[in-house]
N, C-alpha and C positions, 0 to 999 in steps of 0.2 A: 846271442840271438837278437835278431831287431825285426820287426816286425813295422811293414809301411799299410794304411789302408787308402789303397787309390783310387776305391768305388765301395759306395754299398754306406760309408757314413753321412747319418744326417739324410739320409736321401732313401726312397722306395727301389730296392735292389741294387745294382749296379754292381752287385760286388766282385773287386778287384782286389784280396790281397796278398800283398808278398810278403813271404817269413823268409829271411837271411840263417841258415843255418852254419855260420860262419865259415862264407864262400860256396856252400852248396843253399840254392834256392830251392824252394815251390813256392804253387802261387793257389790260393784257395778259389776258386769257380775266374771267369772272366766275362763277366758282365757287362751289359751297359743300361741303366735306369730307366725307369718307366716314364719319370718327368719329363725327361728327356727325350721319348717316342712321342707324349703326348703332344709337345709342344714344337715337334715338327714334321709337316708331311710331307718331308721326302725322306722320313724315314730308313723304307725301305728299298730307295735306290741308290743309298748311301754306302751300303754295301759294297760298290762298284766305284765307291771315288779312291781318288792319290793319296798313298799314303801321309804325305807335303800336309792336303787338306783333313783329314780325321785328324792328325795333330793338332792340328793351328784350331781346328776345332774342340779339343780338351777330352776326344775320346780314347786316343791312343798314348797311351804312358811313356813313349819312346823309350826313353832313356833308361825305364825300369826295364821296362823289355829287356831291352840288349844287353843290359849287366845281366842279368838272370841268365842269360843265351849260353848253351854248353854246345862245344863244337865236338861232332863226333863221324867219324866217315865222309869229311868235308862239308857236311850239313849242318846248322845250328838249331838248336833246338830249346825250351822251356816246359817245367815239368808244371804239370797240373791237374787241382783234383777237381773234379764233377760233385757239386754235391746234389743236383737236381736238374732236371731236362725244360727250366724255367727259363726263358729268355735274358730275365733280369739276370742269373747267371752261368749264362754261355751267348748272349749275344754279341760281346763285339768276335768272339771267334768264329762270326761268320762273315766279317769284313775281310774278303778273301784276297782281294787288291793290295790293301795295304800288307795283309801279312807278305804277298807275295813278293813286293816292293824290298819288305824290309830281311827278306831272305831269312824267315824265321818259322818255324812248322812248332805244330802243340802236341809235345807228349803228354796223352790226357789217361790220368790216372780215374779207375773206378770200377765199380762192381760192373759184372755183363749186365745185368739188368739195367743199369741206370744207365749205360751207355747205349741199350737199344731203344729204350724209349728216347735218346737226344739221337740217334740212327733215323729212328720213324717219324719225327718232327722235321728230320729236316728231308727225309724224303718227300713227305707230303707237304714239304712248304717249297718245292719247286730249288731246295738249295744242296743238293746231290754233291756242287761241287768242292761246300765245306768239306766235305768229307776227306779229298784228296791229301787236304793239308793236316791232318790229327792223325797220330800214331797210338791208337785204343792199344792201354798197356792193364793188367789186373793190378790191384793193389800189392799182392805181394810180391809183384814184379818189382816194384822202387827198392828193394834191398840195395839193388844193384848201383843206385844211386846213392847211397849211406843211409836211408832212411827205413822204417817200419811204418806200414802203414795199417792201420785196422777199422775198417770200415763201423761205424752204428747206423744203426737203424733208427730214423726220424719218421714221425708222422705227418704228413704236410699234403697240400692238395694236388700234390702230382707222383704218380706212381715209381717207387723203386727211390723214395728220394733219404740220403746217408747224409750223415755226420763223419765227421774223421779224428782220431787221435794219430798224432806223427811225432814218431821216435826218433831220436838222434844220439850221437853219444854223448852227447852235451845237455838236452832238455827235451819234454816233453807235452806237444802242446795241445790242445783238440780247438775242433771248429766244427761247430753247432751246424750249421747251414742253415734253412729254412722249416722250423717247426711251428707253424700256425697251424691252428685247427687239432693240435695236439690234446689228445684227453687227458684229466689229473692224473690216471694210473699209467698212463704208456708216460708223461712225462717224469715220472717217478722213477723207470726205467731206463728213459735216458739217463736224466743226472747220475744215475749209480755207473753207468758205463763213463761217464765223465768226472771220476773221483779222483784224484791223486793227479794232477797235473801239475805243471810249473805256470803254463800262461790257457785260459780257454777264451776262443775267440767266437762270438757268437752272434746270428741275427737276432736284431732286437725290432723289427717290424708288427706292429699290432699283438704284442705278447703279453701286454695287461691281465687277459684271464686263462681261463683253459678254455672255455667254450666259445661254441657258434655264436650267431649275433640271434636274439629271437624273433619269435614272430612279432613281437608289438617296434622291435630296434625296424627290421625290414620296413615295416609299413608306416613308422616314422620316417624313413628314408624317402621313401616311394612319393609320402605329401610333401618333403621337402624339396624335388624334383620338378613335380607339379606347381611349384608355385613360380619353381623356375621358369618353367616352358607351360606357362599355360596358353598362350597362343600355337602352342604345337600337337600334331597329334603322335601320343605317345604310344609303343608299340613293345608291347613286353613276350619276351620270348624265353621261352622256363623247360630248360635241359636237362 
């Protein structure tokens, strides 16, 4: 088994990885970083550039890509799990240009649920036409592909959001996904669902404690802010 991570290390999301499960791939969410949106605004019509340019720009993995590619019915394809309907991981599968460039569709593995709430996000984000290129498969659909797939249950700030252990005849690995905001007792849950592995591969994003941040952490923030932008007026808006 070898295991690459080409998003999501050292960085706020992004995660991109692929487990080699000697010659048969998946790939754990396909993200693109938040650092990465912040620090540039054409973010969002990035979507629409040449596959040529998202390379030479260090979003698209090429090379991973197309080893990972199984050709089936004259189409190629890469298998993949959703662990949550968070940007950070399913953003670049909305880069619909390059994949179409690179003649490559995502068979994306996951519960209905999590795969309708990344359905309703990108309906209501005006991008209908991701949709054309994912092949919505259930988890225990991947048999088919040599693997066992068994979805957990993670608590995180977007609904329906899983962890995965995946089987092979060879090893057996899980991948955490996104559990912030998780409480002591539901995390006590997970890890017992995460027992007996070979490799467990996990976000490690603000996981310092179990809880929320409190009201005194908040309003430390808030004066921190203010000291920033005190010639601005500032405008808080509470959902």
């Amino acid at each position: 088994m070898e295991i690459k991570v080409l998003g999501g290390g050292r960085t706020v999301g992004g995660n991109k990885i692929l487990v080699n499960f000697d010659g048969r791939y998946m790939w754990f969410d396909m993200g693109i970083s938040y650092d990465r949106r912040l620090k540039l605004p054409e973010y969002n019509i990035m979507r629409g550039f040449s596959l040529q340019k998202i390379v030479s720009m260090g979003y698209f993995p090429q090379e991973d890509i197309m080893a990972s590619a199984k050709k089936e019915n004259g189409l190629r394809y890469i298998n993949v799990l959703l662990s949550h309907a968070h940007a950070d991981h399913y953003g670049l599968m909305t880069y619909f240009r390059a994949w179409e460039e690179a003649k490559i569709n995502l068979r994306l593995y996951s519960p209905i649920d999590t795969f309708r709430t990344l359905q309703a996000r990108l309906e209501l984000g005006n991008l209908k036409k991701v949709l054309t290129n994912l092949d919505f498969r259930k988890p225990e659909e991947a048999e088919a592909e040599g693997f066992n797939v068994n979805p957990v249950r993670v608590d995180h700030s977007m609904d329906a959001a899983r962890g995965y252990i995946v089987t092979s005849r060879q090893s057996r690995i899980g991948y955490t996904g996104d559990f912030r905001f998780t409480s002591e007792n539901e995390f006590k849950t997970m890890t017992k669902a995460f027992e007996d592995l070979d490799v467990l591969v996990t976000e490690g994003t603000r996981i310092v404690d179990h809880g929320l941040q409190t009201e005194e952490d908040v309003k430390n923030q808030i004066k921190m802010l203010l000291t920033r932008f005190f010639n601005s007026t500032v405008i808080f808006i509470v959902g």
